[in-house]
N, C-alpha and C positions, 0 to 999 in steps of 0.2 A: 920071301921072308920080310922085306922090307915095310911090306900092306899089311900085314898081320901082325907088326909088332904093335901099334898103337890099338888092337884088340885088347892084350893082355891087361893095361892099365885101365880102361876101361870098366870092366869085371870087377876089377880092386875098389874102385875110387865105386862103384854102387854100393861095393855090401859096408866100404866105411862109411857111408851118406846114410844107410840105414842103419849102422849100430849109431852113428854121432848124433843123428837127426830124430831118429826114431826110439830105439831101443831104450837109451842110458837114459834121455834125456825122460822118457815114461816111468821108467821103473825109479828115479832118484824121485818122481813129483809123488808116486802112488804110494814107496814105500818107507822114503825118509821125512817126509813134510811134517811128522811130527812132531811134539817139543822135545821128545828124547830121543832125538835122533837129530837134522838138523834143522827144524824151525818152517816154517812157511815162506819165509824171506828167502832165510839161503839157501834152500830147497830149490825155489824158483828161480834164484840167479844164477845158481851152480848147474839145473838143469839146462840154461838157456845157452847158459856158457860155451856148453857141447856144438852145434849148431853154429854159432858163433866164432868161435875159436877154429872149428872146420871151414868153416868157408871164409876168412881172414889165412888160413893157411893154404887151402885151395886155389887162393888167388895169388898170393905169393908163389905160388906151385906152375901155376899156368902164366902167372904175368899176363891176366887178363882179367874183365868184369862185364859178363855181358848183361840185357836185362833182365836174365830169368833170375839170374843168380842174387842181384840186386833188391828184385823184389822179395826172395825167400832170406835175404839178410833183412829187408824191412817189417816183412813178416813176425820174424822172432822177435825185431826191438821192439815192434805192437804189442807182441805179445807181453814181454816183458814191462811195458809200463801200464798195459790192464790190470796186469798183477799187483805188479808193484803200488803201484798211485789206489787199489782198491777199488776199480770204476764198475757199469754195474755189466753185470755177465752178456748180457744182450752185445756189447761192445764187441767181444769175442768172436761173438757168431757173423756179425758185422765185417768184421774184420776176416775173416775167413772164409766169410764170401767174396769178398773184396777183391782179392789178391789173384785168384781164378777170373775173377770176369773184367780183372784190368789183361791180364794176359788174352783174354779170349777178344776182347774189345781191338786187342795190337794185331792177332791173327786176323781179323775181320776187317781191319784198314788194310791190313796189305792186299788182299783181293784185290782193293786202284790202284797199287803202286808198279811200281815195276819187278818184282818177282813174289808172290805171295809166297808167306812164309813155311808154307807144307811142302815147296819146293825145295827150300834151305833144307829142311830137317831129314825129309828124305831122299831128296838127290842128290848122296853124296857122290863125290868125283872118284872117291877112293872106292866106294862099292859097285859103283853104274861106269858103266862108258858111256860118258856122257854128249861125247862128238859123235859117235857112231850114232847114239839115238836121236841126235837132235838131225843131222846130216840124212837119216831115216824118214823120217819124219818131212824133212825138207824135198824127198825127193818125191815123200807121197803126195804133197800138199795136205798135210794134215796137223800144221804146225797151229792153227787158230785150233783146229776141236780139241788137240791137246792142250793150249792154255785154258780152252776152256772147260775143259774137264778140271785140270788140276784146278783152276778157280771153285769148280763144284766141292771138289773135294777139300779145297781152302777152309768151307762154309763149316761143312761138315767137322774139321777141325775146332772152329771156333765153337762147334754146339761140345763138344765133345767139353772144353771149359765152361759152359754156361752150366752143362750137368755136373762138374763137379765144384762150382761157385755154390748151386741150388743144394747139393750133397753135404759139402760143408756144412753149410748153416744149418740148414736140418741137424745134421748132428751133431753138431754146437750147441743147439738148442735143446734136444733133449738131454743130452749126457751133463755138460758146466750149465748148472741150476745155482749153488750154495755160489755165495759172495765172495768177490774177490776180497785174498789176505788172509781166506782160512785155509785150514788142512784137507776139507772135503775138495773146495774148489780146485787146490794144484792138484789131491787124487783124480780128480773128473778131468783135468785139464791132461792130465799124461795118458789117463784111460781113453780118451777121445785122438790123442796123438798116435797112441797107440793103433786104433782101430781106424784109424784115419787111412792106413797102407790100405789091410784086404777090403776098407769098405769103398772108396773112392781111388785110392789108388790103380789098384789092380783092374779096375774094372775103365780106369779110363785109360788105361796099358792095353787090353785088351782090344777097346776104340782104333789106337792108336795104330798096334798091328793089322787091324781089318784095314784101315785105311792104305797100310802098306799094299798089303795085298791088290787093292782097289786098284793103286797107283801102278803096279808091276804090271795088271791085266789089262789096264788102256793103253800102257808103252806096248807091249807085247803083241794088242789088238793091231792098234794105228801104224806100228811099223812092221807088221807080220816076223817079226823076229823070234827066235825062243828065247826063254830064259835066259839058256845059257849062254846067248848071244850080246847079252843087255849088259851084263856085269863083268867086271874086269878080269881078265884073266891073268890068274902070277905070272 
């Protein structure tokens, strides 16, 4: 019970990331940014707010800030002073490439460091046994072709944010056309937030699990273990 409690919040803290992040934050730029309704201004600070206010409580929550979080807080105050200050929409698209391929650039330095970062995210110690595999691994001598594999799969990692730096801006670009400060731009600007999940998101979720997958069938190769021998049991 103990391993499976920190699942259930989990769950929670996604679907609030996507109504705070996503959802409110879309539908306040597409359907109130009018003048009779509330304004282009507070439209867009009230939408940003959401986001904002989430992860300022998020962090209070965890008693922590790490750099993904950091950057998707620097994310929105770009955002919001595109808007705000009027700059010209290109800035957007810029910017929303930006933010992916500073993260894909941090997964791509860790390849020289001492544990690349595809290892943090998926070999947790709560899901893997991670003595067992590595002590497996040690007796095969097959401890370099697994670093170097995860390093492959590091690379791979870091393509997976180049495709969605290049996905961004693409549709940055075509959707926020009208100038920042009107009513068209925050509607284009919540419509692109919106479609931002199933068009970039989801698909580099999808990356993200193959890559999983990748990582379980070289443990599984290199230490002839099963499955069910790799992951912790309650």
């Amino acid at each position: 019970m103990t391993q499976n409690q920190p699942q259930k919040p989990q769950a929670s803290n996604t679907l609030l990331e996507l109504v705070f992040n996503i959802v409110v934050p879309s539908l306040i730029l597409m359907k109130l940014s009018s003048d009779e309704y509330l304004g282009t201004v507070n439209a867009l600070i009230i939408a940003l707010a959401f986001p904002l206010l989430y992860g300022i409580w998020d962090f209070v929550k965890s008693r922590s800030l790490n750099f993904f979080s950091l950057l998707g807080f620097l994310s929105t105050l770009l955002t919001g002073g595109i808007g705000l200050f009027e700059l010209d929409p290109q800035w957007l698209a810029i910017k929303e490439a930006a933010i992916p391929a500073v993260i894909g650039f941090v997964v791509l330095m860790s390849s020289f460091g001492h544990k690349p970062l595809i290892a943090k995210l998926i070999l947790n110690p709560a899901i893997f046994d991670l003595e067992k595999i590595y002590d497996t691994l040690a007796k095969n001598n097959k401890v370099d072709v697994f670093k170097a594999e995860i390093n492959r799969a590091n690379l791979w990692l870091a393509g997976t944010f180049v495709f969605s730096a290049t996905a961004n801006y693409v549709l940055a670009r075509m959707i926020v056309t009208s100038p920042a400060g009107t009513v068209a731009f925050n509607e284009e600007l919540g419509k692109m937030t919106m479609l931002s999940y199933p068009v970039i998101a989801i698909p580099s979720l999808l990356m993200l699990i193959g890559l999983l997958v990748y990582v379980v069938k070289i443990i599984t190769k290199l230490t002839e273990l099963k499955f069910e021998d790799i992951v912790q049991q309650e």
